[in-house]
HTML snippet that shows the backbone in 3Dmol.js (N, CA, C, O; Angstrom):
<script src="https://3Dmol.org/build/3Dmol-min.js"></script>
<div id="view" style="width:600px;height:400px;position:relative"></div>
<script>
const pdb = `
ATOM      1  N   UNK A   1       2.530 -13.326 -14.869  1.00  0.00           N
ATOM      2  CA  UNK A   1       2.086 -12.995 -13.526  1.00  0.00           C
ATOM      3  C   UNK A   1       1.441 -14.235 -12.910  1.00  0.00           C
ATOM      4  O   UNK A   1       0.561 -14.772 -13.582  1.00  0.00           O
ATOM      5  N   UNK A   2       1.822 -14.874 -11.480  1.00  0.00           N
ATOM      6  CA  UNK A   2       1.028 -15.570 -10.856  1.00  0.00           C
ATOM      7  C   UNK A   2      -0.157 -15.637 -10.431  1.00  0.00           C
ATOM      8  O   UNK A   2      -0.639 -14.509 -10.322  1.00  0.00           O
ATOM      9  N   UNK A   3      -1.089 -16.735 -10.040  1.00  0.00           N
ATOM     10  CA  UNK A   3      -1.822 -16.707  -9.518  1.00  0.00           C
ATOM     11  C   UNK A   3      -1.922 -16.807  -8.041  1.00  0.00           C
ATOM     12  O   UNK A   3      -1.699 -17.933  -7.595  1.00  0.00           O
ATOM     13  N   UNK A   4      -2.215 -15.857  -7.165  1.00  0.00           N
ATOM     14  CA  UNK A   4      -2.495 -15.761  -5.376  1.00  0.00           C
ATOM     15  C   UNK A   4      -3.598 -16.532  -5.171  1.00  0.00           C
ATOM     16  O   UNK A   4      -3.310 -17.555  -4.550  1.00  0.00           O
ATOM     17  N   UNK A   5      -4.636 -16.446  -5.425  1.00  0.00           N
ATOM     18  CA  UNK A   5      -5.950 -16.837  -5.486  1.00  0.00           C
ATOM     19  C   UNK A   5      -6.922 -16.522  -6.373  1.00  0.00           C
ATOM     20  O   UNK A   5      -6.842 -15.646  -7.234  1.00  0.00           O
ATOM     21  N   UNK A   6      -8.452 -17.716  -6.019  1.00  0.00           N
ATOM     22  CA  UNK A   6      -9.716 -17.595  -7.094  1.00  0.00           C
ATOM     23  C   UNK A   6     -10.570 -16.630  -6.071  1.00  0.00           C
ATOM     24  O   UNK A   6     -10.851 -16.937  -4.912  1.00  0.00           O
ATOM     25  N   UNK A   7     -10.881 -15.554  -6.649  1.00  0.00           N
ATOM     26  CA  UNK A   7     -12.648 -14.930  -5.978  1.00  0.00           C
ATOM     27  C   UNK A   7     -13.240 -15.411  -7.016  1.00  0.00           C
ATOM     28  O   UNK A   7     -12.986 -15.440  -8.220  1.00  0.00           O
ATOM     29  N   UNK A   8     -14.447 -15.949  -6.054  1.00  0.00           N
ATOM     30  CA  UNK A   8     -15.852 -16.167  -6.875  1.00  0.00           C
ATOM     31  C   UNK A   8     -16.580 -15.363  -6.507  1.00  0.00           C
ATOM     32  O   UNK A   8     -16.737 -15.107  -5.314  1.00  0.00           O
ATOM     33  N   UNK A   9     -17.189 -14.785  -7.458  1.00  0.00           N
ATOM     34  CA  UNK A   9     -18.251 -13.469  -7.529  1.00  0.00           C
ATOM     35  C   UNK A   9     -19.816 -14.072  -6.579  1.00  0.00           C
ATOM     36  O   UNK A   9     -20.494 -14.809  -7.295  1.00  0.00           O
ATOM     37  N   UNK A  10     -20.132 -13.956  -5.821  1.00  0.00           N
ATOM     38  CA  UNK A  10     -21.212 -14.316  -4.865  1.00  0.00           C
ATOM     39  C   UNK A  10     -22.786 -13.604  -4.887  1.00  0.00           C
ATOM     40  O   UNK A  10     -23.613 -13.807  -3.998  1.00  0.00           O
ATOM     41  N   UNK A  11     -23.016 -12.754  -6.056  1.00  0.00           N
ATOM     42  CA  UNK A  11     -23.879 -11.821  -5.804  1.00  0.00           C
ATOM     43  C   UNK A  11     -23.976 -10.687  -7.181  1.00  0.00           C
ATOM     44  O   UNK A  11     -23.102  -9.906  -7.559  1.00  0.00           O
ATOM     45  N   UNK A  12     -25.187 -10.885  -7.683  1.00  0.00           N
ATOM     46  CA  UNK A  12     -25.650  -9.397  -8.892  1.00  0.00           C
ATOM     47  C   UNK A  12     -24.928  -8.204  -8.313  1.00  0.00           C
ATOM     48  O   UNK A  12     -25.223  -7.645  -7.257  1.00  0.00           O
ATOM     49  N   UNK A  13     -23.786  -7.831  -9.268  1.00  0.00           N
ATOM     50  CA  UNK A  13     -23.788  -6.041  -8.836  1.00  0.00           C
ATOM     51  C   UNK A  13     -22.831  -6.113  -8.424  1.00  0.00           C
ATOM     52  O   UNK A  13     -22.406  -4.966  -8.562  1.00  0.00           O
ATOM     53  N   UNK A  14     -21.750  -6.919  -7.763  1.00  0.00           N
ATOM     54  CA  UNK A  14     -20.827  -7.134  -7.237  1.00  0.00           C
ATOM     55  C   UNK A  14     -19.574  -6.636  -8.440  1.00  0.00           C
ATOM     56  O   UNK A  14     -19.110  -7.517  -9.164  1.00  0.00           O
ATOM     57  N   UNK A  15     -19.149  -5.389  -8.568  1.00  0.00           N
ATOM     58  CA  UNK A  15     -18.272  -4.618  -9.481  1.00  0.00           C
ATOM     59  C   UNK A  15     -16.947  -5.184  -9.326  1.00  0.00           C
ATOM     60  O   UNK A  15     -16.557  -5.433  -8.186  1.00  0.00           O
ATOM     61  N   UNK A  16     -16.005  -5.483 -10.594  1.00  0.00           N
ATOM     62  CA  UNK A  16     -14.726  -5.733 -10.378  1.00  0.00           C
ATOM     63  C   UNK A  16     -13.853  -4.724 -10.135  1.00  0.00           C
ATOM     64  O   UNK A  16     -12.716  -5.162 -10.310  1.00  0.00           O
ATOM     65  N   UNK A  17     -13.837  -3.348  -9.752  1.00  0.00           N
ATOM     66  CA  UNK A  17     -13.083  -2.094  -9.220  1.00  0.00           C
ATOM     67  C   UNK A  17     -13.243  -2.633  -7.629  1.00  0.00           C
ATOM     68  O   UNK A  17     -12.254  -2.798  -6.914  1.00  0.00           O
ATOM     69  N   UNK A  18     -14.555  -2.874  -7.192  1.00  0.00           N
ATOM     70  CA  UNK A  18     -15.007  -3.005  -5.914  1.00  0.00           C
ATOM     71  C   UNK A  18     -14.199  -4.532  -5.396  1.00  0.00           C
ATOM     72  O   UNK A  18     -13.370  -4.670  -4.496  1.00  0.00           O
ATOM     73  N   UNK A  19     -14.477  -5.025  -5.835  1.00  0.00           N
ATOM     74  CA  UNK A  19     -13.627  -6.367  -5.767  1.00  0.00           C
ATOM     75  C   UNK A  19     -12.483  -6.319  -5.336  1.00  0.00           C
ATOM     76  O   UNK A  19     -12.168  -6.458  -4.154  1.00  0.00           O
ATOM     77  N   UNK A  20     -11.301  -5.995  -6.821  1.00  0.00           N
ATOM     78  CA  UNK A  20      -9.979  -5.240  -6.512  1.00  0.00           C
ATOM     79  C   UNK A  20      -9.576  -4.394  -5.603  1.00  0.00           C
ATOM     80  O   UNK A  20      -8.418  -4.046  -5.369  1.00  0.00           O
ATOM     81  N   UNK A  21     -10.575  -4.055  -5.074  1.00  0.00           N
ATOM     82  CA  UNK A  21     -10.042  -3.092  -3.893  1.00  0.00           C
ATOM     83  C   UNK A  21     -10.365  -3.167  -2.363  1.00  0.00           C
ATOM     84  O   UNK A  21     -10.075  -2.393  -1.451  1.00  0.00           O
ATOM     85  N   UNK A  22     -11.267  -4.703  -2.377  1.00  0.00           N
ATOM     86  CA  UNK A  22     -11.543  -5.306  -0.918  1.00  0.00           C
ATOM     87  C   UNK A  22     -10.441  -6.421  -1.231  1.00  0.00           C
ATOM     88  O   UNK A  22      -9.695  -6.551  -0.260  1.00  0.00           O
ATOM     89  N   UNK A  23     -10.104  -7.294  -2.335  1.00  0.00           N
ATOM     90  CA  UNK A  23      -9.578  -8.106  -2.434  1.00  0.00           C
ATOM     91  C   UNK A  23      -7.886  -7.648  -2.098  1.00  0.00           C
ATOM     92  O   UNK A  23      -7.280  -8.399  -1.334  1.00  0.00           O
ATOM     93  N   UNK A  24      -7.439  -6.921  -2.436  1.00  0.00           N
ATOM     94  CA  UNK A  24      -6.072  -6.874  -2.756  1.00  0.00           C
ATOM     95  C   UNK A  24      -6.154  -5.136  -2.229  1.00  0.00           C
ATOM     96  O   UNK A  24      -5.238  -5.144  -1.406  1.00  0.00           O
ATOM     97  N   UNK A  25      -6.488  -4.255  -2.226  1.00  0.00           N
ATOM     98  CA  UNK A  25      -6.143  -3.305  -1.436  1.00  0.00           C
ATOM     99  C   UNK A  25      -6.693  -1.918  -2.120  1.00  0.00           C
ATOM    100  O   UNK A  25      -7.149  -0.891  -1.617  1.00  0.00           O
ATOM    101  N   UNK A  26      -6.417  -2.389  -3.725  1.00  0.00           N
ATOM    102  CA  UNK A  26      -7.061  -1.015  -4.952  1.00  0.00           C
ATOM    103  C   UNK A  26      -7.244  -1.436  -5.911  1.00  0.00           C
ATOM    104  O   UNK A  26      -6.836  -2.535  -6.287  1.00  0.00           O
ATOM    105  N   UNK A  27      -7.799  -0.783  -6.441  1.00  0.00           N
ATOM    106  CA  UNK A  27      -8.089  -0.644  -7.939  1.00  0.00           C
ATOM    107  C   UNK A  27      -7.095  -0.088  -8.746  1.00  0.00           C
ATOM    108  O   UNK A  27      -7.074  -0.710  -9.808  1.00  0.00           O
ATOM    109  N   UNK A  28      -6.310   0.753  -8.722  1.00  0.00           N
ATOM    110  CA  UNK A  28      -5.410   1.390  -9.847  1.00  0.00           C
ATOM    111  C   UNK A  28      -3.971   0.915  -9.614  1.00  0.00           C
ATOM    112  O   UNK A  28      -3.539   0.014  -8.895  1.00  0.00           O
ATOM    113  N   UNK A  29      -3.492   1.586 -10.247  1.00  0.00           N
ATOM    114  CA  UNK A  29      -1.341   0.987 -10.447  1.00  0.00           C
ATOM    115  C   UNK A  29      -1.476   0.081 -10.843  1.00  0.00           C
ATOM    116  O   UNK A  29      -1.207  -0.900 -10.150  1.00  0.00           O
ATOM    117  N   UNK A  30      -2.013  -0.096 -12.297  1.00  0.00           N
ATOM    118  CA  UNK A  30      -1.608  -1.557 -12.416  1.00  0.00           C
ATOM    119  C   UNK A  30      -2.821  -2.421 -12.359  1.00  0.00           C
ATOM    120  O   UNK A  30      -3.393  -2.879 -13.348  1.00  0.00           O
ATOM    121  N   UNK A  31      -3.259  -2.655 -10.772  1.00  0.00           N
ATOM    122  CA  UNK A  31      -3.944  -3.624 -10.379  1.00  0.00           C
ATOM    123  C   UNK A  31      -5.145  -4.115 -11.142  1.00  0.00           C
ATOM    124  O   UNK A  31      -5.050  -5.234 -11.645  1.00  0.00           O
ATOM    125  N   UNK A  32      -6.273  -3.432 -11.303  1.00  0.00           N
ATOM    126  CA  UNK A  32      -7.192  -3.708 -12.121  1.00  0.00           C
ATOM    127  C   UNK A  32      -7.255  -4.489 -13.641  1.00  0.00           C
ATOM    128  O   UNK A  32      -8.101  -5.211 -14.168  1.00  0.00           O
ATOM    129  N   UNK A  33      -5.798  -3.922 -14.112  1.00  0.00           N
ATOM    130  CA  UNK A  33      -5.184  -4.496 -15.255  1.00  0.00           C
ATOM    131  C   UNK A  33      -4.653  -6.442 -15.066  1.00  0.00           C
ATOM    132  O   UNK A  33      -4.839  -7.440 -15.762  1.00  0.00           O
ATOM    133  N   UNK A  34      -4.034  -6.205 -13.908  1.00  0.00           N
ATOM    134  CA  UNK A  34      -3.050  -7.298 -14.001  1.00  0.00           C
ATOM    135  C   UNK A  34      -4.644  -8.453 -13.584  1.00  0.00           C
ATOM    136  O   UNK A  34      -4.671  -9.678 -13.703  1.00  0.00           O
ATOM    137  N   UNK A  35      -5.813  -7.537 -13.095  1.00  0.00           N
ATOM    138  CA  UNK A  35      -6.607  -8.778 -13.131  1.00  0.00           C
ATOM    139  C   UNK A  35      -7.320  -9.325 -14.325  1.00  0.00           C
ATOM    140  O   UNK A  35      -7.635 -10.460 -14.683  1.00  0.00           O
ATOM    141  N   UNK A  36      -7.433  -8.399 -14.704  1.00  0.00           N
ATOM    142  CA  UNK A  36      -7.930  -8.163 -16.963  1.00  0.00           C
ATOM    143  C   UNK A  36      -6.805  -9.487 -17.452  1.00  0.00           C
ATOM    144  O   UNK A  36      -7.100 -10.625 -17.816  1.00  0.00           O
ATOM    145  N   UNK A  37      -5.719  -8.983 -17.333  1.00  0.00           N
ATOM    146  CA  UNK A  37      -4.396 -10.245 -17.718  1.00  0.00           C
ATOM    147  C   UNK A  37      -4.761 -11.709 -17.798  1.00  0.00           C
ATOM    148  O   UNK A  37      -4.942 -12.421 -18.785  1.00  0.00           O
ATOM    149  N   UNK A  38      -4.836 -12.042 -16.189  1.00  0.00           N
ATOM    150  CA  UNK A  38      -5.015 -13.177 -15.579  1.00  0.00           C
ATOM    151  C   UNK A  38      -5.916 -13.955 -16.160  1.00  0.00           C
ATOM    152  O   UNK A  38      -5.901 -15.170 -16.359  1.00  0.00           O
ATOM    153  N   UNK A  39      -7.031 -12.805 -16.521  1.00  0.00           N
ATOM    154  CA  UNK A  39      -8.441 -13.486 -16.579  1.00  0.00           C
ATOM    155  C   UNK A  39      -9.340 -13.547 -18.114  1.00  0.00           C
ATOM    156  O   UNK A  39     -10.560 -13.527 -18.280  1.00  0.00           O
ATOM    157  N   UNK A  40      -8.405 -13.615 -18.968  1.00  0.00           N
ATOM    158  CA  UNK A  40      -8.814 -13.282 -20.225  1.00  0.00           C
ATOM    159  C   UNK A  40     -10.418 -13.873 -20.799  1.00  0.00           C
ATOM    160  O   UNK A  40     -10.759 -15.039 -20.603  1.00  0.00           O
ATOM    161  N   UNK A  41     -11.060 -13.141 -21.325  1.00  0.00           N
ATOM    162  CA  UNK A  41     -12.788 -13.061 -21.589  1.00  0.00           C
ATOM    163  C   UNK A  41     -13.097 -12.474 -20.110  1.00  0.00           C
ATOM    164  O   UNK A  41     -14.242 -12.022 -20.135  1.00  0.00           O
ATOM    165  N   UNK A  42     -12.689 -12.361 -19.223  1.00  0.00           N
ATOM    166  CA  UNK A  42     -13.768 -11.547 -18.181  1.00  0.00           C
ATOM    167  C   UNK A  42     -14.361  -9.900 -18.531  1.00  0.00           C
ATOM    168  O   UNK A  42     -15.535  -9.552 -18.412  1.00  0.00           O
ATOM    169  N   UNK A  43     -13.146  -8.973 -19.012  1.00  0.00           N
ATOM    170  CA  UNK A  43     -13.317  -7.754 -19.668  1.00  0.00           C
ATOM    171  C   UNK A  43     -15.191  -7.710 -20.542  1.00  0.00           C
ATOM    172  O   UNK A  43     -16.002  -6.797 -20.697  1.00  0.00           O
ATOM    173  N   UNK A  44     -15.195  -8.936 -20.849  1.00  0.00           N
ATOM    174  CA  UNK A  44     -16.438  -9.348 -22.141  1.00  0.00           C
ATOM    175  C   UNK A  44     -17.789  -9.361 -21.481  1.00  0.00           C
ATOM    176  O   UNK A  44     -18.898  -9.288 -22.011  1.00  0.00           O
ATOM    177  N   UNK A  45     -17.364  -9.505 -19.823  1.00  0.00           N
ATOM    178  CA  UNK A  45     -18.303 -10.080 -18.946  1.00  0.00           C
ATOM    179  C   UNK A  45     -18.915  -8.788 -18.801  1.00  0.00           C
ATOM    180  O   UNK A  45     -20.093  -8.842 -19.151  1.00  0.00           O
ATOM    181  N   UNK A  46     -18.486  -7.414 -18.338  1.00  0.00           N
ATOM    182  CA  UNK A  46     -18.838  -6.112 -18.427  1.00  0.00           C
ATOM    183  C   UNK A  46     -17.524  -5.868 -16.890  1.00  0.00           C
ATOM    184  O   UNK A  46     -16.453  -6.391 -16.584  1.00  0.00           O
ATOM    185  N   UNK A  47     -18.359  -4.858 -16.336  1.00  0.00           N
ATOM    186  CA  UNK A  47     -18.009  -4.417 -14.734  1.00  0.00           C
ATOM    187  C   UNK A  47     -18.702  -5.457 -13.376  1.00  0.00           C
ATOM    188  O   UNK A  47     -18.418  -5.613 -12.188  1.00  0.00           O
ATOM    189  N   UNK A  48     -19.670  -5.983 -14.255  1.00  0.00           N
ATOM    190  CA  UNK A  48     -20.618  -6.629 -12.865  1.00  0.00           C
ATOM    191  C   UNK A  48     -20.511  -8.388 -13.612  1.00  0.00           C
ATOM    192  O   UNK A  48     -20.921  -8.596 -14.754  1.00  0.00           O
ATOM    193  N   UNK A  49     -20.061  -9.216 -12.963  1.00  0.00           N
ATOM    194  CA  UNK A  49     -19.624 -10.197 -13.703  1.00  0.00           C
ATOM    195  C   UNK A  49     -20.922 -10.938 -12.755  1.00  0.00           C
ATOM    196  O   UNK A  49     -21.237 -10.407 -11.690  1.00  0.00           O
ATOM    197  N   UNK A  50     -21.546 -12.043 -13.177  1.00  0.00           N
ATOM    198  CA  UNK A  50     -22.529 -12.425 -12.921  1.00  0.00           C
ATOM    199  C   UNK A  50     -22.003 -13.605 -11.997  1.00  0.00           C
ATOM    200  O   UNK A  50     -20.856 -14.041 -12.103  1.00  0.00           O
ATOM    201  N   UNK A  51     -22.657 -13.947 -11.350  1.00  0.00           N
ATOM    202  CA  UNK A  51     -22.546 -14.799  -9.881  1.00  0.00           C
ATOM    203  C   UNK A  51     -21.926 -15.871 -10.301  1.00  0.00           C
ATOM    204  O   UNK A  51     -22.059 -16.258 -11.461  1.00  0.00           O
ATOM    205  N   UNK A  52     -21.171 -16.491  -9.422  1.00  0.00           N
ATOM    206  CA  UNK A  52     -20.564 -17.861 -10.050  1.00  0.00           C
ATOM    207  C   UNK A  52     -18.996 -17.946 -10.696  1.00  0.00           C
ATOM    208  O   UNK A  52     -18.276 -18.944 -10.711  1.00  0.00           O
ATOM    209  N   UNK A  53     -18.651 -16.437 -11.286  1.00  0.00           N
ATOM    210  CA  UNK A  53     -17.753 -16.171 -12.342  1.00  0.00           C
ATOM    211  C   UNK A  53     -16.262 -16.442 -11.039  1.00  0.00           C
ATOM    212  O   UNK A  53     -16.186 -16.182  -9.838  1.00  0.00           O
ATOM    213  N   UNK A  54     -15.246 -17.083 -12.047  1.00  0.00           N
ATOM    214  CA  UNK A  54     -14.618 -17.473 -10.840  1.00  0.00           C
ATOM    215  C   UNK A  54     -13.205 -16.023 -11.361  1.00  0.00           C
ATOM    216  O   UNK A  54     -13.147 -15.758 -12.562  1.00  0.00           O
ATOM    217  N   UNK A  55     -12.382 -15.375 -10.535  1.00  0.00           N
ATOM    218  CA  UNK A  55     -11.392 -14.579 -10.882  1.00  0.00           C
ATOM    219  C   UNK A  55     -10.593 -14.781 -10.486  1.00  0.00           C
ATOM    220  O   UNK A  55     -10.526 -14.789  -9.256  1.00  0.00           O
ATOM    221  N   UNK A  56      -9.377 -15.099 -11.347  1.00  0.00           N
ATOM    222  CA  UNK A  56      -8.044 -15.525 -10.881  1.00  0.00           C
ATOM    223  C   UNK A  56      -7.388 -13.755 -10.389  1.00  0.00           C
ATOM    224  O   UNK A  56      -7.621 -12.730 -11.030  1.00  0.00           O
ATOM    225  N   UNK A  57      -6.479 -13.857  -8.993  1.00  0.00           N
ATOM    226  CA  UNK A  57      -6.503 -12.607  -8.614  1.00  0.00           C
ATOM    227  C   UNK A  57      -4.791 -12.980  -8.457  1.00  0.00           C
ATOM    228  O   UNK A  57      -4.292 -14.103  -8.529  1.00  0.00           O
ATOM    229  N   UNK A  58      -4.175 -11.847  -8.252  1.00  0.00           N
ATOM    230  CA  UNK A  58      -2.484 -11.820  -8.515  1.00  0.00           C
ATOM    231  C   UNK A  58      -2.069 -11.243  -7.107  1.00  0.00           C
ATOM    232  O   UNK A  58      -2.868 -10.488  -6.554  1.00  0.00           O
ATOM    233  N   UNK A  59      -1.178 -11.467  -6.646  1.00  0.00           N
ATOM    234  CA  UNK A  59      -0.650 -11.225  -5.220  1.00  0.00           C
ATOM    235  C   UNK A  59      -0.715  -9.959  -4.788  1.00  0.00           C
ATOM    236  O   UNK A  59      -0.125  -9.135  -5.486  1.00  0.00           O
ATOM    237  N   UNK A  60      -1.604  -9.344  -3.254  1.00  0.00           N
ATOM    238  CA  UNK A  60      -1.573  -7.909  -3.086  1.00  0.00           C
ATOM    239  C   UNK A  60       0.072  -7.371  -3.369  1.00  0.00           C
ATOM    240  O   UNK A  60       1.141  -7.835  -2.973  1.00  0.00           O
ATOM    241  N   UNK A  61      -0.277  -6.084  -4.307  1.00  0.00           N
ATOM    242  CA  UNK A  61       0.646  -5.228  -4.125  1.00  0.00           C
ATOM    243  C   UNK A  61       1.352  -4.947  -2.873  1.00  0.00           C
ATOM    244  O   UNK A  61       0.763  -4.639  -1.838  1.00  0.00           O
ATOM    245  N   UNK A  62       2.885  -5.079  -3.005  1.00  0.00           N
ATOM    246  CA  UNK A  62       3.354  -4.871  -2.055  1.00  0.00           C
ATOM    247  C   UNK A  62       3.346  -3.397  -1.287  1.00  0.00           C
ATOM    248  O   UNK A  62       3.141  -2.497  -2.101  1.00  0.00           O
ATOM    249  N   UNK A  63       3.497  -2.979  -0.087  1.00  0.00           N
ATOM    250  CA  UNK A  63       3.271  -1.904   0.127  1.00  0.00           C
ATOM    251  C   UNK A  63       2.021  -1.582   0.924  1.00  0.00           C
ATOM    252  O   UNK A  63       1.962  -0.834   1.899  1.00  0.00           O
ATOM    253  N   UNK A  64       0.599  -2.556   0.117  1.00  0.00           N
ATOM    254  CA  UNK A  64      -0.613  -2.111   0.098  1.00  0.00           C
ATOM    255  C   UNK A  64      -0.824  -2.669   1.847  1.00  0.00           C
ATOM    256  O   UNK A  64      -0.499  -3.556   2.636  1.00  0.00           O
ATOM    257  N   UNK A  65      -1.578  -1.467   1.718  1.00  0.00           N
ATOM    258  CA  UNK A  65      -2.068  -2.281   3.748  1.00  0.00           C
ATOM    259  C   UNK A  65      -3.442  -2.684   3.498  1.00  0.00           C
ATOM    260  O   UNK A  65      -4.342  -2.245   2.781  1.00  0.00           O
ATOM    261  N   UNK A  66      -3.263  -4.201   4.767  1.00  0.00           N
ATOM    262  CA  UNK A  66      -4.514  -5.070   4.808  1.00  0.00           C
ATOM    263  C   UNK A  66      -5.410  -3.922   5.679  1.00  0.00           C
ATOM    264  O   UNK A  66      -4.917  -3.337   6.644  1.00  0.00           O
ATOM    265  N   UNK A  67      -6.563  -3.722   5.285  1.00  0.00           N
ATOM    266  CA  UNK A  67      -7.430  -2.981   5.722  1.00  0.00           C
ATOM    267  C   UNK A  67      -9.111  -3.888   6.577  1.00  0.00           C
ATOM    268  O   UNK A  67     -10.018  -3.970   5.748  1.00  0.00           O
ATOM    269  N   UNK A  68      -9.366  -4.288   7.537  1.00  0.00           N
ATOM    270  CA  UNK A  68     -10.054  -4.949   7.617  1.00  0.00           C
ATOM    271  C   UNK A  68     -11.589  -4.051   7.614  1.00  0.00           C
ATOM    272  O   UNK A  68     -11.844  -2.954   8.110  1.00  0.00           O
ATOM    273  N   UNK A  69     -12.438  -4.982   6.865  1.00  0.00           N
ATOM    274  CA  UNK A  69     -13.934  -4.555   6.541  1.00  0.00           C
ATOM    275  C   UNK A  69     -14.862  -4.811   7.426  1.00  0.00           C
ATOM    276  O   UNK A  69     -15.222  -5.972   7.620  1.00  0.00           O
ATOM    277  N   UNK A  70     -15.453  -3.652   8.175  1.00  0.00           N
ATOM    278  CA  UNK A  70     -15.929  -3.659   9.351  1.00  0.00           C
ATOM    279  C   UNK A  70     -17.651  -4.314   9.412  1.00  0.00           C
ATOM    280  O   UNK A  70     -18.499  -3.594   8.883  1.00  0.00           O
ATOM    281  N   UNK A  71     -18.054  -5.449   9.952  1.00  0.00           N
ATOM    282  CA  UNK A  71     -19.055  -5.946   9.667  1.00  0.00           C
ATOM    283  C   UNK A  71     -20.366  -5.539  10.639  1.00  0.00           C
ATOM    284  O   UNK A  71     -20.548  -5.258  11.824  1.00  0.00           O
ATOM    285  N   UNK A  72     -21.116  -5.670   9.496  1.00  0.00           N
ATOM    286  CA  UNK A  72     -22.769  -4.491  10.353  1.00  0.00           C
ATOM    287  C   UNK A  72     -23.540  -5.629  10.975  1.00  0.00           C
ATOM    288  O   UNK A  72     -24.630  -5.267  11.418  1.00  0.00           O
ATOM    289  N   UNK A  73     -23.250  -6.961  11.131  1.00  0.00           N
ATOM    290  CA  UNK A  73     -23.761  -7.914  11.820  1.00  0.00           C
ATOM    291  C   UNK A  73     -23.397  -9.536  11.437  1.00  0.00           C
ATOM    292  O   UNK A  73     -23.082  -9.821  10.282  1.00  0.00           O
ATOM    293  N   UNK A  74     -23.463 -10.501  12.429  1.00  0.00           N
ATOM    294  CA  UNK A  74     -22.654 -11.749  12.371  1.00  0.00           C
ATOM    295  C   UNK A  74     -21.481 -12.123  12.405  1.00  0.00           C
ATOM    296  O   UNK A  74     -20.414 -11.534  12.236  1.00  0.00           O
ATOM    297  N   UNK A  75     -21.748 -13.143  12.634  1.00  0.00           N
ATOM    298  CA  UNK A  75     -19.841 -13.788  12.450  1.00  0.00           C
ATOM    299  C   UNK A  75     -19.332 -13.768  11.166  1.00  0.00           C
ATOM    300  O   UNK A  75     -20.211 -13.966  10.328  1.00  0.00           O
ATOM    301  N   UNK A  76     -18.109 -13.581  10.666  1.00  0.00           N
ATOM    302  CA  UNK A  76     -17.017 -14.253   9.388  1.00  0.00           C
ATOM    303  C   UNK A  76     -17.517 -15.630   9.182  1.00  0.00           C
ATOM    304  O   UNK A  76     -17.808 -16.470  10.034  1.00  0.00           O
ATOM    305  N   UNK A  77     -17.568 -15.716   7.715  1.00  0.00           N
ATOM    306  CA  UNK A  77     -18.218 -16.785   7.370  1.00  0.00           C
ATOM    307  C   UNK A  77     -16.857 -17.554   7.109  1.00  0.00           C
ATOM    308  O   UNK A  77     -16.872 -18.724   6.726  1.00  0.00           O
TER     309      UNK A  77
END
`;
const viewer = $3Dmol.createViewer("view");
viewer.addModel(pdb, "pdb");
viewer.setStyle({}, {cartoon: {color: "spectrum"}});
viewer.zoomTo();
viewer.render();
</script>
């Protein structure tokens, strides 16, 4: 499986379900797995991977719709 892109985890608490599913569209079919794949020792890290941790992420599922995340104040960084 390729690599699409790196997320770097930015923040305590920041869950890899939660991730997978702003990043790429979901968490299940697959997806959550194929990031386990990519990223071998992260599984070790727990659910909340500690700040800094970089994640190789695999191309949104096709199909999946871009959903944009509605912001409670400021510009896109």
């Amino acid at each position: 499986m390729a690599v699409d892109r790196i997320y770097t985890v930015r923040r305590d608490g920041e869950r890899l379900d939660k991730i997978a599913r702003a990043e790429l569209g979901r968490e299940r079919g697959g997806t959550f797995e194929a990031i386990l794949d990519l990223n071998p020792g992260l599984a070790a890290l727990g659910d909340t991977p500690p700040p800094g941790t970089k994640i190789r992420l695999p191309a949104r599922p096709s199909g999946t719709p871009v959903t944009a995340v509605p912001r409670i104040w400021g510009e896109p960084a």
